[in-house]
PLY file of the C-alpha trace (Angstrom):
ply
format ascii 1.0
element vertex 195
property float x
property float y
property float z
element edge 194
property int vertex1
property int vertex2
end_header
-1.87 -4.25 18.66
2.12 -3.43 18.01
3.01 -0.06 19.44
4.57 2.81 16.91
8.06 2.30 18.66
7.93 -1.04 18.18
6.59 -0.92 14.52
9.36 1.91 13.47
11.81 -0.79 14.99
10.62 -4.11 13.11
10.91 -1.64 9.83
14.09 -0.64 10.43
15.36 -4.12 11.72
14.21 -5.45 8.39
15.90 -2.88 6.39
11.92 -1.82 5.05
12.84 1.73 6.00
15.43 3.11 3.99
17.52 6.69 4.37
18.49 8.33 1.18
17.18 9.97 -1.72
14.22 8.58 -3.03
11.72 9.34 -6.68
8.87 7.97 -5.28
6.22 6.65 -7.88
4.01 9.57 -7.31
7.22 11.61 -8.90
7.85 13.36 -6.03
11.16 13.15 -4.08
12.02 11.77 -0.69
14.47 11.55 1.57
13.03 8.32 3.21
11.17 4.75 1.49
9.40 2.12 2.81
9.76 -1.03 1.23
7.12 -3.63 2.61
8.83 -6.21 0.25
11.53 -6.39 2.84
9.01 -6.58 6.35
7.39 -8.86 4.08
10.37 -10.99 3.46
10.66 -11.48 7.06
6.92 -13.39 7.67
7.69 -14.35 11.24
8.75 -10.61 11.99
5.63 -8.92 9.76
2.85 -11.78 11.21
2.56 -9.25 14.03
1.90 -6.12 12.06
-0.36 -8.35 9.53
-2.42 -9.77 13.14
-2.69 -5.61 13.62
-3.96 -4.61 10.64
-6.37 -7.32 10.09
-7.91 -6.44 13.06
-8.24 -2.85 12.69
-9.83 -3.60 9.33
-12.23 -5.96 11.25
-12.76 -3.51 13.72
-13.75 -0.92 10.59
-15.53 -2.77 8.29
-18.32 -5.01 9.01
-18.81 -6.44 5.99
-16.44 -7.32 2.61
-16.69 -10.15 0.13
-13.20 -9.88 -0.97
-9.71 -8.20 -0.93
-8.16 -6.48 -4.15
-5.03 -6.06 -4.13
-2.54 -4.12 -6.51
0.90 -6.26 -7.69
2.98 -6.02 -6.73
3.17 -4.61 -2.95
-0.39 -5.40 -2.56
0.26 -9.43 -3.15
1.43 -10.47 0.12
0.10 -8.57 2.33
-3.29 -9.15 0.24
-2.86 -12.93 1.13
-1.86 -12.80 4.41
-4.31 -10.37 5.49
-6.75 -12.16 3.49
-6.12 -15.67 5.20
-6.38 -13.90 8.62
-9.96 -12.07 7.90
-11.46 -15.58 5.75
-11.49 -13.62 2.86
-11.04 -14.09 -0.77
-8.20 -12.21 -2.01
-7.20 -11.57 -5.60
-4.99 -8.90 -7.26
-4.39 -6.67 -10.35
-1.13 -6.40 -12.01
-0.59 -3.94 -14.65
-0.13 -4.37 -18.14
0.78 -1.77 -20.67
0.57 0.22 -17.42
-3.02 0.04 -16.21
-4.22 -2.54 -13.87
-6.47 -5.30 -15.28
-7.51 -8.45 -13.43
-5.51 -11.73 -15.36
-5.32 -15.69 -14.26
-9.14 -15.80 -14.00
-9.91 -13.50 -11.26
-12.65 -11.63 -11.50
-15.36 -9.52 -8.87
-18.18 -10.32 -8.91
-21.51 -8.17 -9.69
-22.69 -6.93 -5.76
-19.64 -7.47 -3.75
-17.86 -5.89 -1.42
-14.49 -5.11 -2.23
-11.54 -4.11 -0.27
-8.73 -2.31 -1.65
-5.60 -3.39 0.77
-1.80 -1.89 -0.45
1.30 -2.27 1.18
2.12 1.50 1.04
-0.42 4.63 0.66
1.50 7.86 -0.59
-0.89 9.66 -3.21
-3.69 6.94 -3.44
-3.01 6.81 -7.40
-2.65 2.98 -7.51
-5.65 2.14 -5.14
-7.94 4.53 -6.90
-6.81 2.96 -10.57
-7.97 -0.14 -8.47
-11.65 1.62 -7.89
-11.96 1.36 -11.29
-11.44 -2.17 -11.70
-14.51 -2.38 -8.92
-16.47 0.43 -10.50
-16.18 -1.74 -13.83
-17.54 -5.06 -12.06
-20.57 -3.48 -11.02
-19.21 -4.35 -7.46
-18.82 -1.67 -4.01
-15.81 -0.14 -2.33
-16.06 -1.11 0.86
-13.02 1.37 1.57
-9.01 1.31 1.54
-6.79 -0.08 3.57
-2.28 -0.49 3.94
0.12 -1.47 6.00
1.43 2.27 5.89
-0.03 5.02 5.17
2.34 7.78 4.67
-0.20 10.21 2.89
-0.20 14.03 3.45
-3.58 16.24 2.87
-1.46 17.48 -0.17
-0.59 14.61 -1.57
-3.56 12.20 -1.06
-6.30 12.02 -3.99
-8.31 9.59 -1.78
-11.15 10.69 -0.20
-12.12 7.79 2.03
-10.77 7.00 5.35
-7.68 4.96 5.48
-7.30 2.05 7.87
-3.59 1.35 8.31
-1.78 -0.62 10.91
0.75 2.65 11.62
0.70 6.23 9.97
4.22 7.43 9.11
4.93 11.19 8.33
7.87 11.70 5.65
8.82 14.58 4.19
8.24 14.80 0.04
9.84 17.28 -2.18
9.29 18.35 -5.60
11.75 18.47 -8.28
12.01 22.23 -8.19
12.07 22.33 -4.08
14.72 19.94 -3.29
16.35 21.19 -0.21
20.28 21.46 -0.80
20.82 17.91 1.53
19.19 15.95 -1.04
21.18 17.81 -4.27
24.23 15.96 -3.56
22.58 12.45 -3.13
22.77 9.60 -6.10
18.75 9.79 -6.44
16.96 6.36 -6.36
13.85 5.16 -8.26
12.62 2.07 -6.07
8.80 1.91 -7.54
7.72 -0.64 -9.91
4.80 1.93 -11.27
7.02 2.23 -14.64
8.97 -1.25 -15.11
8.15 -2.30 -18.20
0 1
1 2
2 3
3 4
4 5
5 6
6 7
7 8
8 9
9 10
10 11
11 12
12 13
13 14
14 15
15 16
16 17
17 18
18 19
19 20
20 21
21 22
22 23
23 24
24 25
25 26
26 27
27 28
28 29
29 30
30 31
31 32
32 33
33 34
34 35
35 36
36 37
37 38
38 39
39 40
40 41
41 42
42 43
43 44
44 45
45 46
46 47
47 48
48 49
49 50
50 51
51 52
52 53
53 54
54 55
55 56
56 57
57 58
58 59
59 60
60 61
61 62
62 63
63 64
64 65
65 66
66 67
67 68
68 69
69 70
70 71
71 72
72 73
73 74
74 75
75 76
76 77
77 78
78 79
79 80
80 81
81 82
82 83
83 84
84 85
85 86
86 87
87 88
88 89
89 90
90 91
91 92
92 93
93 94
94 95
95 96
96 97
97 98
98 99
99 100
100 101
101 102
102 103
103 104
104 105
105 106
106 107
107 108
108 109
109 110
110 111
111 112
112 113
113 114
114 115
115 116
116 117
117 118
118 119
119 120
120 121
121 122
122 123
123 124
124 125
125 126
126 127
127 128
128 129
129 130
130 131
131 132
132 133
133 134
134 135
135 136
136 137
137 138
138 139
139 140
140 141
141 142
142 143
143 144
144 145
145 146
146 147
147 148
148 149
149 150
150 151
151 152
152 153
153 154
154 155
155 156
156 157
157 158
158 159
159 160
160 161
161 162
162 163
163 164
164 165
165 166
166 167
167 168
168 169
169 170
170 171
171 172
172 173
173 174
174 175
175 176
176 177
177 178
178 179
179 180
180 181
181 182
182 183
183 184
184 185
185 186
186 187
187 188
188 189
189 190
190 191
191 192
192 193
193 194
């Protein structure tokens, strides 16, 4: 398994960790933001942190039937991960902004699902995914990311996580904002409310 050093540096070498001022999707403000599009645009730098995680989720759960995972972060990883483990991978893309399952995917009644992300901040986007399984009749088998940057404050899971690193960064709100971040052209690099 990839160290935390040498994680941090395949992030930053990939320009997936980003300095700034950051909305994140959750609303909250931050003065860092991983973007997993960019590790992920990079597949012979990310295989090792996908060979990680797959193998922590192996190591974690015994049994799933298939991988959910939300568009679009969750899509790559969700497939790569997915093609590691054997499993069947679909994912849920939003549309008039809640998730729903298109292009003839479906869970079946029984299984075991996976929800797999690319990020983990509040949990918001993986738990409108529980419904999806809820819905099918089918089991959460549990949650799992590439990051998980949670906080006890800010996470409405309450299931383990299994992520290949765990990265602490400071969030703000709106009426907090230290004076460092006040002078900073804020960015909104989410997709939770592209429409």
């Amino acid at each position: 398994m990839l160290s935390h050093k040498k994680s941090l540096n395949i992030l930053k070498k990939t320009n997936a960790l980003l300095e700034g001022h950051f909305v994140l999707s959750s609303g909250l403000h931050s003065t860092q933001y991983i973007q997993c599009a960019k590790l992920l645009s990079y597949p012979h730098l990310a295989k090792e942190i996908c060979k990680s995680l797959a193998k922590k989720i192996k190591k974690n759960y015994k049994s799933i039937d298939l991988i959910l995972a939300p568009a679009m972060g969750g899509v790559i990883i969700g497939y790569e991960v997915g093609r590691l483990l054997k499993k069947e991978t679909i994912f849920c893309e939003r549309v008039n902004s809640k998730f729903v399952l298109r292009r003839g995917f479906n869970i079946k009644k029984g299984s075991k699902v996976l929800i797999l992300e690319d990020v983990i901040t509040t949990g918001k986007s993986s738990l409108e995914c529980v419904r999806l399984i809820t819905k099918s009749g089918a089991k959460l088998v549990g949650f799992a990311s590439i990051i998980d940057r949670s906080t006890k404050k800010t996470l409405k899971i309450k299931k383990k996580i299994i992520s290949h690193m765990k990265i602490n960064v400071q969030t703000f709100d709106k009426k907090n904002l230290p004076e460092r971040l006040k002078n900073i052209p804020i960015s909104v690099p989410g997709s939770r409310f592209i429409q």
